[in-house]
C-alpha positions, 0 to 999 in steps of 0.5 A, spaced: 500 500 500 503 506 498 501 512 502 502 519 502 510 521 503 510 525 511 514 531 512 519 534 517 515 540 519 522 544 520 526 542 515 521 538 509 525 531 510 523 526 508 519 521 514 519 514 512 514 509 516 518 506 521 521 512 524 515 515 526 511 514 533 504 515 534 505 516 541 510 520 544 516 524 541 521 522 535 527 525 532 527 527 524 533 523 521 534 529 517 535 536 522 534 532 528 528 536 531 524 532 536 517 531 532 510 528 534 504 526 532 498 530 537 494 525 541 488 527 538 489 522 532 491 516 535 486 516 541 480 518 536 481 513 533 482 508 538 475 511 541 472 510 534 475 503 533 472 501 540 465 504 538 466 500 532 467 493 536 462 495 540 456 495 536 460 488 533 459 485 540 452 489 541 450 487 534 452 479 535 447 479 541 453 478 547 452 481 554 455 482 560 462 480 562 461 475 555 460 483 551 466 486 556 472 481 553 469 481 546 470 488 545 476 488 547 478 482 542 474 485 537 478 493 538 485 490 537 484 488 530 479 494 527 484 499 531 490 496 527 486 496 520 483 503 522 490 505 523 493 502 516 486 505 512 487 511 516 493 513 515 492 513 506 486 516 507 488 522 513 495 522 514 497 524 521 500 532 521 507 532 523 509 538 529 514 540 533 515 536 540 512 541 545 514 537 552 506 537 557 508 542 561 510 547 556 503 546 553 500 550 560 502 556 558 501 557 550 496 560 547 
């Protein structure tokens, strides 16, 4: 599957797949920047992905605790298509690493 190329947001390098991190922050190989892909894109997609699983299990007819392991069997798989669909149709946006506690005070 060939997906969209990623960029170093400070330099223009190129990023390839394995040098990327969902979570947490990575370096360009390129201009040694420290890059992160912002939360918001995994865990959206990961509150998709159990959404998802749930109405699988809903929908077969499960309940109780049989429903609870059910889902969470089903959120690994669709939460690993999710993130291979997911990046070739909305490419996650590369950004400088901002540690958390820098975060409080940016406007």
């Amino acid at each position: 599957m060939s997906y969209p190329p990623l960029n170093c947001p400070v330099c223009r390098g190129l990023l390839r797949d394995f040098e990327i991190r969902l979570v947490g922050p990575f370096r360009c190989p390129t201009c040694g920047e420290q890059l992160q892909i912002p939360s918001r894109y995994y865990n959206g997609l990961s509150a998709a992905s159990l959404l998802i699983s749930s109405i699988l299990s809903v929908t077969m007819g499960l309940r109780g605790v049989i429903l609870c392991f059910v889902t969470v069997i089903l959120w690994v798989p669709i939460n690993i298509l999710g993130l291979v669909v997911m990046r070739s149709i909305w490419p996650p946006e590369i950004k400088r690493y901002l540690p958390k506690d820098l975060r409080l005070f940016q406007r």
